[in-house]
MDTraj code that builds the backbone (N, CA, C; nanometers):
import mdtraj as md
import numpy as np

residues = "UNK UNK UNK UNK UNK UNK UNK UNK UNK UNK UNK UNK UNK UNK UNK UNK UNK UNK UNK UNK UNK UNK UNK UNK UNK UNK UNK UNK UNK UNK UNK UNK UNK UNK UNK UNK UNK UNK UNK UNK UNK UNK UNK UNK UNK UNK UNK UNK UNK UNK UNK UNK UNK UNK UNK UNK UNK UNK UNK UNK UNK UNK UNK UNK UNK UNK UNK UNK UNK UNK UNK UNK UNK UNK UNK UNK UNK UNK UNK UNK UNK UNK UNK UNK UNK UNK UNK UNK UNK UNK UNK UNK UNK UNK UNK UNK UNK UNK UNK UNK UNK UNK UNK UNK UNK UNK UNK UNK UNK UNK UNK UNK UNK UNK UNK UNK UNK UNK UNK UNK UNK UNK UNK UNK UNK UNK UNK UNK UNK UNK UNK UNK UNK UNK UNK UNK UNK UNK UNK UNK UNK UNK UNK UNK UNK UNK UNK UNK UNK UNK UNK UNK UNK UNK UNK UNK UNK UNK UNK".split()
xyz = np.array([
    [0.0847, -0.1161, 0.0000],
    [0.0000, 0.0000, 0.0000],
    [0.0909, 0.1245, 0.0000],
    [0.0598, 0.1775, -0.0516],
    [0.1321, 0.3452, -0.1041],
    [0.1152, 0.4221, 0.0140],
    [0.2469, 0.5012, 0.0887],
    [0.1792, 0.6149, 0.1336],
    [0.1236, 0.7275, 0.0422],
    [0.0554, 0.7933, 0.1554],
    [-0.0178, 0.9180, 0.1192],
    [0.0610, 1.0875, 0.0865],
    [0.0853, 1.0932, -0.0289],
    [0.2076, 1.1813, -0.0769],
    [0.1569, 1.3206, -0.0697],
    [0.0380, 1.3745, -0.0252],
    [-0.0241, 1.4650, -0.0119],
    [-0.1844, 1.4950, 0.0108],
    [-0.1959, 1.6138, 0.0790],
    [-0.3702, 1.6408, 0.1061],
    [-0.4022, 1.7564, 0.0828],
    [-0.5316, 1.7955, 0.0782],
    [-0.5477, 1.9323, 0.0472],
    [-0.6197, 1.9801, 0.1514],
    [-0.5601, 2.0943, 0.1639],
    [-0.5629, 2.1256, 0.3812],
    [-0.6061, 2.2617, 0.3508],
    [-0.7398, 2.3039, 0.4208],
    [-0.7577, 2.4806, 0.3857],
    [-0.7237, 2.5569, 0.3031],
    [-0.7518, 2.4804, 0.1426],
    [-0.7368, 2.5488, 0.0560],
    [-0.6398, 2.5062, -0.0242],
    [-0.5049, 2.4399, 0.0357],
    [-0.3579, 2.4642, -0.0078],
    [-0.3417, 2.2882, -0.0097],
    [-0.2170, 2.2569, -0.1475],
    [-0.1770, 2.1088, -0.1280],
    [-0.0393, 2.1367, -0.0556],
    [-0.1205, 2.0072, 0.0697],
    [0.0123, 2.0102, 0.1341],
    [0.0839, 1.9063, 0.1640],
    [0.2181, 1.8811, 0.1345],
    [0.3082, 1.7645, 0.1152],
    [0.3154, 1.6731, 0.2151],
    [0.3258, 1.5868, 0.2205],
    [0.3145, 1.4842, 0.3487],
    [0.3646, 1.3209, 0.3146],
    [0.4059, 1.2280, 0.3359],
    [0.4665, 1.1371, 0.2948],
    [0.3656, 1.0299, 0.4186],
    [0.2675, 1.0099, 0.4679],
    [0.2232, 0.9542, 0.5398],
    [0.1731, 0.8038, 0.4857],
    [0.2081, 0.6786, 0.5944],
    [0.1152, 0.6052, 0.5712],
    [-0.0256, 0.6075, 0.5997],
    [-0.0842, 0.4802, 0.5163],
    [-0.2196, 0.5194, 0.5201],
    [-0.2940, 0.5027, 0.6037],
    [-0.2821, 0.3866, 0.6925],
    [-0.2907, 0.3605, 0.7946],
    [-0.2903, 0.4667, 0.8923],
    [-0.2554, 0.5817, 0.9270],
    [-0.2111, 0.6506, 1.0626],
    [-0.3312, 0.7663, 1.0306],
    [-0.3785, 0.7871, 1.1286],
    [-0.5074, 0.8721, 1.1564],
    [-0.4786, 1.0699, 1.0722],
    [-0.5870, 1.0433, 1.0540],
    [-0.5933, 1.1964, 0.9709],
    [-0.5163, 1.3371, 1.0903],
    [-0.5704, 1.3023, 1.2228],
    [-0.5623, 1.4146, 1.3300],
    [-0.4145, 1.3931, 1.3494],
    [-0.3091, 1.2722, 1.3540],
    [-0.1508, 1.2442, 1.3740],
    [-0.0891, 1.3051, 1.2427],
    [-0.1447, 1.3308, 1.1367],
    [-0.0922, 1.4031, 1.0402],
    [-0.0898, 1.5154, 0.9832],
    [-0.2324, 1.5678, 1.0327],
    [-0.2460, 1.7206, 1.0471],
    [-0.1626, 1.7955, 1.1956],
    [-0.1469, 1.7063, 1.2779],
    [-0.0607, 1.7375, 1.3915],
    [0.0774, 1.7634, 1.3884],
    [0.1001, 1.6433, 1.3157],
    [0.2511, 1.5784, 1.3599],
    [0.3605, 1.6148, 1.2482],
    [0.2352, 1.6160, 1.1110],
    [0.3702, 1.6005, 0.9854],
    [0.3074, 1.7518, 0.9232],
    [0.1950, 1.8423, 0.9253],
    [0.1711, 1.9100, 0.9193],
    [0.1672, 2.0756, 1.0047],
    [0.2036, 2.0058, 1.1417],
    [0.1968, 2.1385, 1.2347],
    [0.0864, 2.2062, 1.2111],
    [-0.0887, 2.1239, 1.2081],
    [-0.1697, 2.1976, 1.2133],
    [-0.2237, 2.1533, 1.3523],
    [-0.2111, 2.2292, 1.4930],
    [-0.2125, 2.1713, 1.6093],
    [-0.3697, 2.2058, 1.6622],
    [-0.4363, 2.2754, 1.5240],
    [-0.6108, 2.3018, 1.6487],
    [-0.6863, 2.2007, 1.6810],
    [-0.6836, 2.0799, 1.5923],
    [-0.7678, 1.9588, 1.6404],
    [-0.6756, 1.9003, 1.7696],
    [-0.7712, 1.8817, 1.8638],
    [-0.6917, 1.8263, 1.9646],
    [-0.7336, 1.6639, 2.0102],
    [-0.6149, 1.6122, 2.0621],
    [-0.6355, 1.4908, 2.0668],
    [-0.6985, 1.4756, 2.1980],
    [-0.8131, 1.3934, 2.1984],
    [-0.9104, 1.3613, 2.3444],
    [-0.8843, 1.2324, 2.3960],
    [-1.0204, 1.1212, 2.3589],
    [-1.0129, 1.0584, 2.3582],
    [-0.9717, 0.9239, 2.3376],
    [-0.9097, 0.9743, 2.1739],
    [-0.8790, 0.8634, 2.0811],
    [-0.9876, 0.8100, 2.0422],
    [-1.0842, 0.7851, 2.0454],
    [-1.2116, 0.7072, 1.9870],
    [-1.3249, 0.7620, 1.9322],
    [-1.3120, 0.8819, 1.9140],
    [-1.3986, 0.9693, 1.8566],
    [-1.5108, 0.9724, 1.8804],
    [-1.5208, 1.0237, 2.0495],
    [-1.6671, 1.0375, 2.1315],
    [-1.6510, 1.1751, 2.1744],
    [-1.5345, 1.2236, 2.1848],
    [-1.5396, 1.3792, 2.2606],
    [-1.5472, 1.4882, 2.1693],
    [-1.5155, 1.4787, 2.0635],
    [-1.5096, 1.5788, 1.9595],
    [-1.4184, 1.6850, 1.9395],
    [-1.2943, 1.6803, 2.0356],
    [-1.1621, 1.7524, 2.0162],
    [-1.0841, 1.7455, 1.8639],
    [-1.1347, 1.6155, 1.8031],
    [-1.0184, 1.6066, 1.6686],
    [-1.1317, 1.6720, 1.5842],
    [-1.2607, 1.7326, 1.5823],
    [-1.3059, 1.7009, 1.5032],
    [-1.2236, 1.8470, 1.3389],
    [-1.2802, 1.8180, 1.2137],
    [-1.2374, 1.9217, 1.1362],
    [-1.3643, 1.8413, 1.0199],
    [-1.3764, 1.9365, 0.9089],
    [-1.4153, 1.9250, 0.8221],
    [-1.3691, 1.8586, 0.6756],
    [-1.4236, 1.7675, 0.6591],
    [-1.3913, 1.6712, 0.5285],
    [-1.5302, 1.6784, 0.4200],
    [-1.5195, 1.7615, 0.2754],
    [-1.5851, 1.7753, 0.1769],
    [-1.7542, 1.8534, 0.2328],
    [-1.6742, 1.9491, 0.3560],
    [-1.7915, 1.9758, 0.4770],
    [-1.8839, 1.9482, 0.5515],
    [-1.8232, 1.7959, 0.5640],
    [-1.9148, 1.7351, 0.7072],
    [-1.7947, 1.7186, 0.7850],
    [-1.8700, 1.7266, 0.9590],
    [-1.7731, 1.7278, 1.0542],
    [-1.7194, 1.5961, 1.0733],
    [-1.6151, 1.5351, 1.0396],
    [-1.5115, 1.3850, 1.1056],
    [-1.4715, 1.4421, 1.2078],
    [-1.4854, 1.2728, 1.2722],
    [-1.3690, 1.2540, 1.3798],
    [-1.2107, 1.2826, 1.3236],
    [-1.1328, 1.3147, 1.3396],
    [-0.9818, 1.3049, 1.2744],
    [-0.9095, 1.1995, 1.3504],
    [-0.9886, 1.1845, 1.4942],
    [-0.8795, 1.0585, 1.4895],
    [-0.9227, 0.9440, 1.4901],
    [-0.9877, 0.9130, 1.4522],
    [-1.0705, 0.7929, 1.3753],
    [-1.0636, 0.7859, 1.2365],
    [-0.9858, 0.8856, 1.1871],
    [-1.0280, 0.8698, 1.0127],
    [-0.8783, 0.8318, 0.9571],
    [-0.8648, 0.7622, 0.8735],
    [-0.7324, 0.7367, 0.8777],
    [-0.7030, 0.8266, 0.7506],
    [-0.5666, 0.8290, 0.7198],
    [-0.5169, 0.9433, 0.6357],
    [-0.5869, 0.9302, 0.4844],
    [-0.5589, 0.7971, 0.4101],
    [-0.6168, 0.7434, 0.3067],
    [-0.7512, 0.7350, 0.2417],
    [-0.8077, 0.7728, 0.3412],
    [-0.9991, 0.7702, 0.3506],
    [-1.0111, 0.9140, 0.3294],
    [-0.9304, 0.9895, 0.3142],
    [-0.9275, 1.1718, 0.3001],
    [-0.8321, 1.2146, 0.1823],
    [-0.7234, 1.1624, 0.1101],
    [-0.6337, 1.1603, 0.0276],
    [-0.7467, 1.2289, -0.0910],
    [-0.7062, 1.3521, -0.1306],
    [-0.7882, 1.4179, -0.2524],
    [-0.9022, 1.4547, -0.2131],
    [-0.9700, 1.4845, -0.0909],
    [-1.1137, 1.5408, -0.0442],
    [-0.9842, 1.6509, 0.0185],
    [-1.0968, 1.7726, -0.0070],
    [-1.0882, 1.8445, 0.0740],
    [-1.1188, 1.8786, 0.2598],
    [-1.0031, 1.9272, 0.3005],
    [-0.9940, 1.9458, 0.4259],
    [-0.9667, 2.0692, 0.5002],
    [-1.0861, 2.1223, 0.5993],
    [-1.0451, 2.2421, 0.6413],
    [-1.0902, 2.1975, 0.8645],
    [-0.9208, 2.2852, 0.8680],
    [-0.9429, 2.2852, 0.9822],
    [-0.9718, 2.4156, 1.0645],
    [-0.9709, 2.4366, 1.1891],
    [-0.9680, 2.5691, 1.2751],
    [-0.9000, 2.6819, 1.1961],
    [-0.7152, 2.5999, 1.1813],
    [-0.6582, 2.7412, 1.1630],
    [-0.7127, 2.8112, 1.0090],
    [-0.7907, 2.7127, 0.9345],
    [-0.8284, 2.7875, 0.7835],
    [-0.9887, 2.8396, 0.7774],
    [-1.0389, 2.9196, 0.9130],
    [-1.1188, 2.9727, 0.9154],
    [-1.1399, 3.1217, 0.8807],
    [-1.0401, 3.1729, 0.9391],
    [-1.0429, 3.3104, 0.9742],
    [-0.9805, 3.3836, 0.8110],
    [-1.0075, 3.4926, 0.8039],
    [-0.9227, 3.5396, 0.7237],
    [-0.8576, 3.6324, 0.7340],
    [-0.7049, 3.6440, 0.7758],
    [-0.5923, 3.7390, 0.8032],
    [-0.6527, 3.7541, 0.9466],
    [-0.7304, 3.8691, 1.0139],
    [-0.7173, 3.8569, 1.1455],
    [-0.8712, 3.8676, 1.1529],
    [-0.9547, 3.8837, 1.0279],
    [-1.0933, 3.8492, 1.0413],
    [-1.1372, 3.7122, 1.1265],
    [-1.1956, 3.7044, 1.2179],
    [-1.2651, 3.5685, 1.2298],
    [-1.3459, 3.5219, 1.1447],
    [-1.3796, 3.3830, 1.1700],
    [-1.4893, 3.3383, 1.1106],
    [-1.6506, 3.3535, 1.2641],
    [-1.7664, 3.3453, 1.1722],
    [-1.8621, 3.4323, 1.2709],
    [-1.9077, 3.3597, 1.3735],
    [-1.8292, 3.2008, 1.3671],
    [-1.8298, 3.1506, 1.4371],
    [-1.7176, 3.1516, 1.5670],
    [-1.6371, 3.1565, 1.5346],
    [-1.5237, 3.2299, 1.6561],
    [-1.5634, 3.3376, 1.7100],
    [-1.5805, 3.4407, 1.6044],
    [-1.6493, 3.5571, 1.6793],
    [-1.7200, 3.5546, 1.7505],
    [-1.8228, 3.4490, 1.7437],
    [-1.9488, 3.4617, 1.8125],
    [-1.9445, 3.3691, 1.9429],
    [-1.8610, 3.2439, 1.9769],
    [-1.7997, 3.1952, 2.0671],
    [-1.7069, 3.2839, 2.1439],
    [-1.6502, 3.3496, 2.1079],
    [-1.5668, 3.4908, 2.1652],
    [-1.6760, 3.5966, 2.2916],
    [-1.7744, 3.6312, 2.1814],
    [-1.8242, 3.7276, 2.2347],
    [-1.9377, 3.6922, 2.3437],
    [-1.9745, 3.5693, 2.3078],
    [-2.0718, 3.4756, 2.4438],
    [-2.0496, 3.4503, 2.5316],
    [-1.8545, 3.4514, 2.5334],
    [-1.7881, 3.3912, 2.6518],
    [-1.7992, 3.2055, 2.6705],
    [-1.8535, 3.1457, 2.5374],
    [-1.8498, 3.0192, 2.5285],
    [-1.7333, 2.8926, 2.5261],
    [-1.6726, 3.0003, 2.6108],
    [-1.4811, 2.8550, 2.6133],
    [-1.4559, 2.9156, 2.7334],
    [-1.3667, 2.8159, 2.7786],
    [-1.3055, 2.8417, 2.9203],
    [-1.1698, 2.8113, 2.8693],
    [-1.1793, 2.6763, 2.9463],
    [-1.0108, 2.6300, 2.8912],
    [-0.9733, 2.6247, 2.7773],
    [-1.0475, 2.6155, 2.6533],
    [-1.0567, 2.6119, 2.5240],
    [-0.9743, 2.4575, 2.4173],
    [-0.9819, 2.3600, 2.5058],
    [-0.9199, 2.2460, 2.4650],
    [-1.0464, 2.2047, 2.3494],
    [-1.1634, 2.2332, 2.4025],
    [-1.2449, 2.1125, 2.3083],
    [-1.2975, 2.2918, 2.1664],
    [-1.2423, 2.3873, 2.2020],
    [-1.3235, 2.4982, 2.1436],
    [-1.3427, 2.4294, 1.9778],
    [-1.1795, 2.4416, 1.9306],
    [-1.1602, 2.3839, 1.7796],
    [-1.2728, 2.2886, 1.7279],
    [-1.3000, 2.1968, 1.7979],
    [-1.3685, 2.0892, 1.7700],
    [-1.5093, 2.1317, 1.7619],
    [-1.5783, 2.2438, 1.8562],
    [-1.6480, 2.3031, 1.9131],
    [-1.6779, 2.3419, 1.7542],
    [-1.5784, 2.4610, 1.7002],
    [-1.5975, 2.5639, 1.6190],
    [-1.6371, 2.4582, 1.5042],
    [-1.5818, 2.3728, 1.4718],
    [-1.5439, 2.3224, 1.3348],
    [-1.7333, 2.2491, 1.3186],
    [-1.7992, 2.1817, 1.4175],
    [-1.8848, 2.1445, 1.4207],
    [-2.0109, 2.2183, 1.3979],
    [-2.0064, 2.3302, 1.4466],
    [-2.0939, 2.4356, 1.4385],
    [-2.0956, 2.5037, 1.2602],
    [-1.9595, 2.4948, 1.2265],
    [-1.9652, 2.5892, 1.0805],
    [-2.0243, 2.4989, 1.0178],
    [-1.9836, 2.3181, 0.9903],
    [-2.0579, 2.1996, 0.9076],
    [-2.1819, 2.2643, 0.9613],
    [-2.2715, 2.2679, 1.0716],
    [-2.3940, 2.2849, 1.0847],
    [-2.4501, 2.3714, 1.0156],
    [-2.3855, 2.5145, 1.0225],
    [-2.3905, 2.6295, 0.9315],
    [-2.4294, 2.6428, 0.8170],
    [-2.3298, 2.5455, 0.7669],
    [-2.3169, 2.5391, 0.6076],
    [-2.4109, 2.4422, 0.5757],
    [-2.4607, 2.3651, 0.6207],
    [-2.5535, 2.2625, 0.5730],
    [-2.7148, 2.3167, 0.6398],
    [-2.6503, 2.3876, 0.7467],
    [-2.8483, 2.4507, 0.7870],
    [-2.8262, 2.5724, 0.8969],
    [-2.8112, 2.6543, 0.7465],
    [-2.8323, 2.8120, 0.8263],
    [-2.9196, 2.8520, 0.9035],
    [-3.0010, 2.7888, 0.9185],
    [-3.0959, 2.8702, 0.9636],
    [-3.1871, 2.7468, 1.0990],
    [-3.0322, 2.7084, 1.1777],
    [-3.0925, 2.5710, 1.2574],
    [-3.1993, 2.6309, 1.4024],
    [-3.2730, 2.5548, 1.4283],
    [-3.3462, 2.5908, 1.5580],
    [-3.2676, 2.5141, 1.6811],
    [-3.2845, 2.5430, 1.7827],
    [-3.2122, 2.5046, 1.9285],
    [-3.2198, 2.3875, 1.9020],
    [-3.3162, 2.2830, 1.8823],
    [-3.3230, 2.1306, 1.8962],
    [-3.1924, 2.1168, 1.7647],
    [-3.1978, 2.1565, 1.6390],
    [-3.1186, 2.1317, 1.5670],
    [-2.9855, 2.1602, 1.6317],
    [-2.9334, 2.2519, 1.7155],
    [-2.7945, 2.3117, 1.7325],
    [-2.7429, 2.1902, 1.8023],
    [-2.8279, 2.1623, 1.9109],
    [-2.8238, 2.0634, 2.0245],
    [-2.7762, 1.9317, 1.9944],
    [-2.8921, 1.9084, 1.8486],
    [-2.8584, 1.7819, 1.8028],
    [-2.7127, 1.7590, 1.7320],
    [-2.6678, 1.8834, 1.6406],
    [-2.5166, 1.8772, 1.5788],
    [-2.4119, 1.8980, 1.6712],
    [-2.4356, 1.9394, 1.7985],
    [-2.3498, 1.9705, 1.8842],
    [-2.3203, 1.8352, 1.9726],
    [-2.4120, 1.7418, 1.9514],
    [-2.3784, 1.6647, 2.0870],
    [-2.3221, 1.5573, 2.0215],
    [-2.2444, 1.5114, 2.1292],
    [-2.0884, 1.4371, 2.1201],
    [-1.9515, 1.5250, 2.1371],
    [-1.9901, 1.6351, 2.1352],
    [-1.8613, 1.7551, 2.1666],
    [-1.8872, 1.7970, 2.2646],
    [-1.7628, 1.6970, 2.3621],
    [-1.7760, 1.7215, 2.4868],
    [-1.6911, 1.8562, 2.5833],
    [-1.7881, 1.9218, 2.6308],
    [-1.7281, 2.0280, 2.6787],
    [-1.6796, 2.0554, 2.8415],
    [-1.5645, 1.9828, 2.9052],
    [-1.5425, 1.9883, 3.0698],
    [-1.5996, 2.0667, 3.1428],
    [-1.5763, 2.1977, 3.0848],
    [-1.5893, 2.3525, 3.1425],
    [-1.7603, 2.3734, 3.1831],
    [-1.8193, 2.3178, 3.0740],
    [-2.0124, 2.3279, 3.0862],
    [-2.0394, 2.4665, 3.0396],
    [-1.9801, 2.4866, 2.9019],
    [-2.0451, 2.5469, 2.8631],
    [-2.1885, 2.5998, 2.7388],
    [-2.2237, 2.4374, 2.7580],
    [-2.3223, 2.4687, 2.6590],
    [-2.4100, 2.5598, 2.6430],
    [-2.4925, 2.5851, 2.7241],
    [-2.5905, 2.6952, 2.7233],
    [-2.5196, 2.8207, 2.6080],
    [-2.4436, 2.8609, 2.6804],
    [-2.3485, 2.9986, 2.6092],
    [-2.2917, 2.9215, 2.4614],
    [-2.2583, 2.8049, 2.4400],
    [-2.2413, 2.7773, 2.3228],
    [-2.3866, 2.7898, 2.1988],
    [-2.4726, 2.7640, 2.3134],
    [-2.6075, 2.7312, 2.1791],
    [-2.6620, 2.8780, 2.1527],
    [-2.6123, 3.0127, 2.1996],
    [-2.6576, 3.0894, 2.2553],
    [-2.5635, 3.1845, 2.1144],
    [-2.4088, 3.1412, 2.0887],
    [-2.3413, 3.1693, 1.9933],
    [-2.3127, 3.1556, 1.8735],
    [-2.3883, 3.0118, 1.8972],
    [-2.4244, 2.9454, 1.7299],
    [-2.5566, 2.9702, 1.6669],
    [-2.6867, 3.0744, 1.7398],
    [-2.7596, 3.1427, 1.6755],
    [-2.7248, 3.2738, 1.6745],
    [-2.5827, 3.3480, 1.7503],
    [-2.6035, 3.4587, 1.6847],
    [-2.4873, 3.4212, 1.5506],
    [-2.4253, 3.3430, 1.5551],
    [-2.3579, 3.2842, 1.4182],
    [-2.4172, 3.2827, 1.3120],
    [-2.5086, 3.2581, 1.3267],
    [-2.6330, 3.1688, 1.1947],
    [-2.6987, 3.3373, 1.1467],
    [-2.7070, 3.4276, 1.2175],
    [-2.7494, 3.5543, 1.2435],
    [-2.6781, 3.6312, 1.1690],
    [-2.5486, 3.6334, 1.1824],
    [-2.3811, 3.6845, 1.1583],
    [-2.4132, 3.6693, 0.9689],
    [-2.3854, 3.4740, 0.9684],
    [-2.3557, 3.4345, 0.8249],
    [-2.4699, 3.4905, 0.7070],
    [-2.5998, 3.5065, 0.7950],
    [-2.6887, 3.5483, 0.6879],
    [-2.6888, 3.7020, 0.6802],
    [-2.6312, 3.7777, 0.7343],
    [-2.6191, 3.9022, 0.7038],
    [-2.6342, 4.0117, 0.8487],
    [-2.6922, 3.9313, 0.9367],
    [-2.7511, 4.0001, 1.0235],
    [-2.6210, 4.0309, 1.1549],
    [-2.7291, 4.0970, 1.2117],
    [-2.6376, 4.1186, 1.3514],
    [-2.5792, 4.0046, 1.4356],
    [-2.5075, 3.9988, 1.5073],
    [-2.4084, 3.8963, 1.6330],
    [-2.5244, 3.9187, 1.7043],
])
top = md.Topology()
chain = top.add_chain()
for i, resn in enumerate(residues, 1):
    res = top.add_residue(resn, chain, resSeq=i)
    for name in ("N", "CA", "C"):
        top.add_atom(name, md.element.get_by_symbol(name[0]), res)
traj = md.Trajectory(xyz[None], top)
């Protein structure tokens, strides 16, 4: 089996010599230095690795490198633009929805797939794309609270 000679990471192809075998999140980490997915669990129940693949939210460390080879991939750091946020950071920012901010990435990345697939979600919907992203700190309330003024943000409107 061939390694994986490259991926396309927020936009950009980026070089990588990985086998295929070794998890998407150890290679965006390790051989990439893209450090926002964070490693949790390992089993892909907490939602720290999560990032976006062809814009649905994966586990990253459950996905192995090969199962992503030529899909597009965007993580945390390819949200923002220059020092713009995306209106989802912003809006986690301004709610006060992170504490320690270990699971935020995973947090953020889940919320934009939601975004992008249903602008216009109601609380039961947020709740439902949100859960499995486990948050220590407890901050859901203030999270569900940021991902409608997000949804608010993306369609034109106010935070």
């Amino acid at each position: 089996m061939p390694n994986v000679k490259g991926l396309q990471v927020n936009g950009a192809d980026r070089a990588t010599d990985a086998h295929p075998d070794r998890s998407l999140l150890s290679v965006l980490r390790d051989d990439l230095g893209l450090t926002g997915a964070k490693y949790g669990c390992g089993e892909g129940r907490c939602g720290a690795c999560t990032v976006l693949v062809d814009g649905r939210a994966i586990r990253s460390c459950q996905s192995r490198v090969e199962t992503v080879a030529g899909k597009p991939i965007r993580t945390v750091e390819g949200l923002a633009a220059g020092e713009k946020l995306h209106p989802v950071q912003a809006a986690l920012l301004d709610a006060g929805a992170m504490q320690c901010g270990y699971c935020t990435p995973g947090m953020v990345m889940s919320a934009v797939a939601l975004l992008e697939q249903h602008p216009e979600p109601t609380r039961d919907d947020i709740v439902a794309a949100m859960n499995g992203n486990i948050c220590r700190c407890g901050t859901y309330g203030r999270l569900v609270v940021a991902i409608e003024a997000a949804a608010k943000a993306m369609k034109g409107g106010a935070k």
